[in-house]
OpenMM code with the backbone's topology and positions (N, CA, C; nanometers):
from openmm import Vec3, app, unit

residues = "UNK UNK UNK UNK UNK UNK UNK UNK UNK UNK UNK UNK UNK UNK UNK UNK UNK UNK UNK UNK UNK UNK UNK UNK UNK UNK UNK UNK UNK UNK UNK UNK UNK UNK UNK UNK UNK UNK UNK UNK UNK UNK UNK UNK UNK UNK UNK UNK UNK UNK UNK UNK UNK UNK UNK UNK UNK UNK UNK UNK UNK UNK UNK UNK UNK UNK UNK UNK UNK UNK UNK UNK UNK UNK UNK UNK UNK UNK UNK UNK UNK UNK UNK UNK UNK UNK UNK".split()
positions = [
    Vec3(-1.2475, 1.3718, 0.4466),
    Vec3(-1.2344, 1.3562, 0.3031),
    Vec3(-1.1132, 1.4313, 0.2511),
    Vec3(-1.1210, 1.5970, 0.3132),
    Vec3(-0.9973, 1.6452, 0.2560),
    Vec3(-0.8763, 1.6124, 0.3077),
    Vec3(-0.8651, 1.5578, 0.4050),
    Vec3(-0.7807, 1.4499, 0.5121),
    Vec3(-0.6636, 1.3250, 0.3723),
    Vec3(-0.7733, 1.2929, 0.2984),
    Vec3(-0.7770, 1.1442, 0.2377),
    Vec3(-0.6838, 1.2057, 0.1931),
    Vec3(-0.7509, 1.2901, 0.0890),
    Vec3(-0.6703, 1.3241, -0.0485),
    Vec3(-0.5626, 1.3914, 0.0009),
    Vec3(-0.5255, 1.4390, 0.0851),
    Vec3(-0.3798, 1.4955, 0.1163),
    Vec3(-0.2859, 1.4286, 0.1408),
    Vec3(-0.3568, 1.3074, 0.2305),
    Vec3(-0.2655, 1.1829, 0.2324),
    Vec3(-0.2183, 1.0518, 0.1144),
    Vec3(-0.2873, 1.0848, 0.0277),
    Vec3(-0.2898, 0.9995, -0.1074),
    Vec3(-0.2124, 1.0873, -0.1892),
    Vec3(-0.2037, 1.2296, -0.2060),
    Vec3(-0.1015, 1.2968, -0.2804),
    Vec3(0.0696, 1.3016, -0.1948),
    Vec3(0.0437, 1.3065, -0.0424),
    Vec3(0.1490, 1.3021, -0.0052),
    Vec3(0.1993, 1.1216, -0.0296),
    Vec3(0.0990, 0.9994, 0.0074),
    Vec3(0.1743, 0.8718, -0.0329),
    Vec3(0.2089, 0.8853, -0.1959),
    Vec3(0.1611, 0.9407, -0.2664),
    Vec3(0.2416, 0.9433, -0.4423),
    Vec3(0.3613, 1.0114, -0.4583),
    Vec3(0.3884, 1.1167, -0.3693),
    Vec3(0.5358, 1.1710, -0.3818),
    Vec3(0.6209, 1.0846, -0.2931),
    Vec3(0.5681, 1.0304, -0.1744),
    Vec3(0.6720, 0.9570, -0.1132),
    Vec3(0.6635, 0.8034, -0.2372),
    Vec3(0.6181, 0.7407, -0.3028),
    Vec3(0.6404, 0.6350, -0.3845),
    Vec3(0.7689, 0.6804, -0.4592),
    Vec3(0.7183, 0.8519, -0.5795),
    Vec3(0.7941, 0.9068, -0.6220),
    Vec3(1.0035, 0.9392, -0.5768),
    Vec3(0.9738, 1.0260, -0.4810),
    Vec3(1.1055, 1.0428, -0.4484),
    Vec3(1.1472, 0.9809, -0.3165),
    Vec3(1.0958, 0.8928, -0.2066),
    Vec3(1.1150, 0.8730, -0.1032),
    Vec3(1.1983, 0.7718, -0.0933),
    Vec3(1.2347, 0.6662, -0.0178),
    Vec3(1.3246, 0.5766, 0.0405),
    Vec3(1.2005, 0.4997, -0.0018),
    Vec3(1.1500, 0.3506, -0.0312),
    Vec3(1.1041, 0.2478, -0.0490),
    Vec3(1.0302, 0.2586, 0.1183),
    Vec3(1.0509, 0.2372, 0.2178),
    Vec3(1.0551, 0.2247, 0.3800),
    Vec3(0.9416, 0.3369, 0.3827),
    Vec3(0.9390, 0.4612, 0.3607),
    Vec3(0.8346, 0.5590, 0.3761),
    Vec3(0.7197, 0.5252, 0.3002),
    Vec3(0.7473, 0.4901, 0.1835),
    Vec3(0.5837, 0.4699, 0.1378),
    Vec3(0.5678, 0.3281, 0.2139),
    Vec3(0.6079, 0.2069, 0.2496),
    Vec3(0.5397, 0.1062, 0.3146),
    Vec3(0.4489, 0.1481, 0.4654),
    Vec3(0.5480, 0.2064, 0.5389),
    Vec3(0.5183, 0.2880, 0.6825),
    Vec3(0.3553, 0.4052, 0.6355),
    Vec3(0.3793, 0.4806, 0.5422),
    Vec3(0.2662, 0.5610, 0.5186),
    Vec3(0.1560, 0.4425, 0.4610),
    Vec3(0.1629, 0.3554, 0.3730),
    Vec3(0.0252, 0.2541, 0.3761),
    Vec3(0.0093, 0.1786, 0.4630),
    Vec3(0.0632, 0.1290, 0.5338),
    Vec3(0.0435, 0.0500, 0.6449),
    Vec3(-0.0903, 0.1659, 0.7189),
    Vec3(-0.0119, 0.2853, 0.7564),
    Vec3(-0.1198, 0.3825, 0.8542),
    Vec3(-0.2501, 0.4040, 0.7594),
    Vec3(-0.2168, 0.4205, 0.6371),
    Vec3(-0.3342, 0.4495, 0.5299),
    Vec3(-0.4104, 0.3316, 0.6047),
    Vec3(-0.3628, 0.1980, 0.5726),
    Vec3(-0.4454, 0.1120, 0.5474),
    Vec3(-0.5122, 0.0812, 0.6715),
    Vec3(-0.4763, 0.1190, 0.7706),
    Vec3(-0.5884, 0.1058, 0.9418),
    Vec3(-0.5795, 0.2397, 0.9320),
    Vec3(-0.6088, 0.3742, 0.9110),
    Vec3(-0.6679, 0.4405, 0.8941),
    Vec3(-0.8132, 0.5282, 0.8359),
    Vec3(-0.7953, 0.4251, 0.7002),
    Vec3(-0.8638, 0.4400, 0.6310),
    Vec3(-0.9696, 0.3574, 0.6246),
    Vec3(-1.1227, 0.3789, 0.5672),
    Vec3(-1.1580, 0.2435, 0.4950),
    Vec3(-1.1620, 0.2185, 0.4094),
    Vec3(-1.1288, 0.0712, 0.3416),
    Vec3(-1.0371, 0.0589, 0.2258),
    Vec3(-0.9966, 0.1115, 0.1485),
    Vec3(-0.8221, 0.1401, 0.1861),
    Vec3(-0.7644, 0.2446, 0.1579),
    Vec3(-0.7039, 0.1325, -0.0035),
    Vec3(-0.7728, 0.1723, -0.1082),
    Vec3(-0.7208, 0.1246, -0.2331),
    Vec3(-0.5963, 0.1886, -0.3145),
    Vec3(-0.6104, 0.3070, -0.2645),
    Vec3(-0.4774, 0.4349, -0.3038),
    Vec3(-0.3328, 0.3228, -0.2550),
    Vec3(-0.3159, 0.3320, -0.1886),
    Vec3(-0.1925, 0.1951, -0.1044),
    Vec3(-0.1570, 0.1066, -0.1992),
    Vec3(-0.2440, 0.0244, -0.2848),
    Vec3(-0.2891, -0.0962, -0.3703),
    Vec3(-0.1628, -0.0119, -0.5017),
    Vec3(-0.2873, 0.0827, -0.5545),
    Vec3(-0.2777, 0.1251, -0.6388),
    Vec3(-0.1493, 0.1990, -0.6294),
    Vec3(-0.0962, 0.2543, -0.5864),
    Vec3(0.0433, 0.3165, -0.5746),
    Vec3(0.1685, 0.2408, -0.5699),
    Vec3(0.1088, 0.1243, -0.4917),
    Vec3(0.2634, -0.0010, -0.4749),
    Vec3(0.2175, -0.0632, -0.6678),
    Vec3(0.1681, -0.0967, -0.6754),
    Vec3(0.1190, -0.0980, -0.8829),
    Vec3(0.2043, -0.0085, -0.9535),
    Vec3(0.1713, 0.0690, -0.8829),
    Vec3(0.3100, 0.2010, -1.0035),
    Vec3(0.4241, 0.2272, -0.9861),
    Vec3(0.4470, 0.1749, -0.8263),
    Vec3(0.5996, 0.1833, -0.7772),
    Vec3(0.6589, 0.0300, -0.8484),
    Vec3(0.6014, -0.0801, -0.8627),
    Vec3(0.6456, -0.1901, -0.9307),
    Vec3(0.6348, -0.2174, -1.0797),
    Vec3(0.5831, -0.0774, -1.1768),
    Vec3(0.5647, -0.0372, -1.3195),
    Vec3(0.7290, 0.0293, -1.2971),
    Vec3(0.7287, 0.1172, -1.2073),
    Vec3(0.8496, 0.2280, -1.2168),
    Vec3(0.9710, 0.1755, -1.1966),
    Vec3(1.0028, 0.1102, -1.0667),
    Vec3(1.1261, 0.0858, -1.0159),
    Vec3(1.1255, -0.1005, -1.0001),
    Vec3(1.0520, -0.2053, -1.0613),
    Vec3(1.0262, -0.3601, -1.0424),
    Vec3(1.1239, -0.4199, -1.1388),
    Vec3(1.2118, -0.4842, -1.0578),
    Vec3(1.2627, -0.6020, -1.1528),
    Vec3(1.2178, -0.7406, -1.1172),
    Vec3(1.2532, -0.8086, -1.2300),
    Vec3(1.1895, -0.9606, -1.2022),
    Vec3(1.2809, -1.0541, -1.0793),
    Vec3(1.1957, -1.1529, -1.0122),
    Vec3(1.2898, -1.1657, -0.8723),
    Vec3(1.2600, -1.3501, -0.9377),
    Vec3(1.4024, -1.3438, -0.9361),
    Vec3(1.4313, -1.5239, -0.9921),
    Vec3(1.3585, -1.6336, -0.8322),
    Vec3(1.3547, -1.5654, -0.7153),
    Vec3(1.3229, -1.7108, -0.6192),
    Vec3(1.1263, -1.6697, -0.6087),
    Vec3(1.0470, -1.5323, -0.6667),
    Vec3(0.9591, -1.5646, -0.6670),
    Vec3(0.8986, -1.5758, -0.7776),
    Vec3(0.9424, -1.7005, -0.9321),
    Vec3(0.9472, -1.7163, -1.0637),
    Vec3(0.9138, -1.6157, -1.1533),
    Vec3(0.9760, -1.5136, -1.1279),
    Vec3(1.0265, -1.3748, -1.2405),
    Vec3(0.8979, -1.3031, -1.2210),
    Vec3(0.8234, -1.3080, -1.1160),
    Vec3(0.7420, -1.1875, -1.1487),
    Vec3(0.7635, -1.0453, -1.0629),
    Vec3(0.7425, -0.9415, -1.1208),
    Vec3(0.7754, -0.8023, -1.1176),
    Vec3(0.6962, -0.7576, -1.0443),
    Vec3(0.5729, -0.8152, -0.9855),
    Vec3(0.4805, -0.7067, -0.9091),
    Vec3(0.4595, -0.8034, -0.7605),
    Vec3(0.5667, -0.7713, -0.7095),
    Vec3(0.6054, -0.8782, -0.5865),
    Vec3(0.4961, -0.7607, -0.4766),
    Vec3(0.5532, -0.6254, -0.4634),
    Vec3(0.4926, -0.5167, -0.3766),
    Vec3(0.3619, -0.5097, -0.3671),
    Vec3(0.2938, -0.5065, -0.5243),
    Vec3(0.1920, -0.4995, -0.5332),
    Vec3(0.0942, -0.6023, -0.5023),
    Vec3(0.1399, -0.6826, -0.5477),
    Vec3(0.0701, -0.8789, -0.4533),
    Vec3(0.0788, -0.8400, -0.3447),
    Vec3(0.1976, -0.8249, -0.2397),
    Vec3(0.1995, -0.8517, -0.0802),
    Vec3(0.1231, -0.7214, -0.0327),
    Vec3(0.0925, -0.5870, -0.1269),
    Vec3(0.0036, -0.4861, -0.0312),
    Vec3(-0.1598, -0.5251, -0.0530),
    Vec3(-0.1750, -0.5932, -0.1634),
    Vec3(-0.3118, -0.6614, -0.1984),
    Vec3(-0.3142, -0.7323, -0.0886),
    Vec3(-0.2675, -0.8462, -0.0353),
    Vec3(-0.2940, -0.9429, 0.0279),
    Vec3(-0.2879, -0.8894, 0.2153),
    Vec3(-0.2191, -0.7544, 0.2245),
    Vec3(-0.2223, -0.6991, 0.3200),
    Vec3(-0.3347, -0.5921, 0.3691),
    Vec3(-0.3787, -0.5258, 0.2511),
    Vec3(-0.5312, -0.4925, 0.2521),
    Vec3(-0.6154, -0.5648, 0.2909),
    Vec3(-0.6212, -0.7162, 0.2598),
    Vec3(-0.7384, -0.7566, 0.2609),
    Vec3(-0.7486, -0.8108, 0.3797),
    Vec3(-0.6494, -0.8529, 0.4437),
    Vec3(-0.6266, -0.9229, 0.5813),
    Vec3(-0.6658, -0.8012, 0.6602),
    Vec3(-0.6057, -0.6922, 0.6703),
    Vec3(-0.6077, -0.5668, 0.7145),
    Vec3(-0.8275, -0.5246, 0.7697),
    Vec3(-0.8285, -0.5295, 0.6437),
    Vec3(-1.0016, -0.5173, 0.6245),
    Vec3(-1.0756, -0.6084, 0.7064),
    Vec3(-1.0002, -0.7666, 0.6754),
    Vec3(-1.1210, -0.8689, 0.7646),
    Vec3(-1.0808, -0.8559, 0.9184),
    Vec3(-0.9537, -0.7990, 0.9337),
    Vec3(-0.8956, -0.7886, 1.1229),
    Vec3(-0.9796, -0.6382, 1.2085),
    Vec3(-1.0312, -0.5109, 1.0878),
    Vec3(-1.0698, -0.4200, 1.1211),
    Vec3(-1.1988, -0.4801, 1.1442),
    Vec3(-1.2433, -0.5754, 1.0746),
    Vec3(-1.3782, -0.6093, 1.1096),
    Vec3(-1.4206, -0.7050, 1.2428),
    Vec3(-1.3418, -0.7572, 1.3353),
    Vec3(-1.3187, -0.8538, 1.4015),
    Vec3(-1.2826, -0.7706, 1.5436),
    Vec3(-1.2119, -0.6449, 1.4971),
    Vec3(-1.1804, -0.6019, 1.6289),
    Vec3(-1.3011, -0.4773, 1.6900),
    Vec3(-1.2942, -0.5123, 1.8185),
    Vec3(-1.4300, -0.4539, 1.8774),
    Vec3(-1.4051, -0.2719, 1.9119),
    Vec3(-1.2505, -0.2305, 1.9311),
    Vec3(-1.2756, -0.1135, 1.9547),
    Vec3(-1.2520, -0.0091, 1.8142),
    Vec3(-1.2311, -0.1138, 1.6771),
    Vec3(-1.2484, 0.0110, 1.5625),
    Vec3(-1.4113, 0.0101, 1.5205),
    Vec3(-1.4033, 0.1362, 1.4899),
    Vec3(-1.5762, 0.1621, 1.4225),
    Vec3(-1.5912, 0.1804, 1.3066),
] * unit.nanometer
topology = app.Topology()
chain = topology.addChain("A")
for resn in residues:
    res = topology.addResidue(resn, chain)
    for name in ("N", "CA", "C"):
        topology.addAtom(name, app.Element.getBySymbol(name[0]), res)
């Protein structure tokens, strides 16, 4: 537990001041680390409030990060469930 939260304050400073590349690499591990690691979700949400511009080839919407870590959670979740040596 105190594990979590150290790693959820350290993924908010890497959103904060890091290279873009470090917070993806740190949720990725969150997210097969954890179980459902929603902190990941919720952090790429504020990194695309903070630093999102609108992207003209996917029709102007701003929360491109936050869609593709949603949709990577959830895949993430049904593959943890499928594979026989996580518990």
């Amino acid at each position: 537990m105190v594990f979590r939260i150290v790693f959820s304050i350290l993924l908010f400073l890497s959103v904060l001041f890091a290279p873009f590349w470090v917070s993806v690499i740190l949720t990725l591990f969150g997210m097969f680390y954890f179980n459902l690691f929603l902190e990941g979700v919720i952090f790429f949400l504020l990194s695309d409030l903070l630093y999102g511009a609108k992207e003209s080839k996917f029709s102007n919407e701003i929360f491109i990060s936050f869609l593709i870590a949603l949709v990577v959670l959830l895949a993430i979740e049904i593959l943890k469930k499928r594979l026989k040596f996580y518990n």
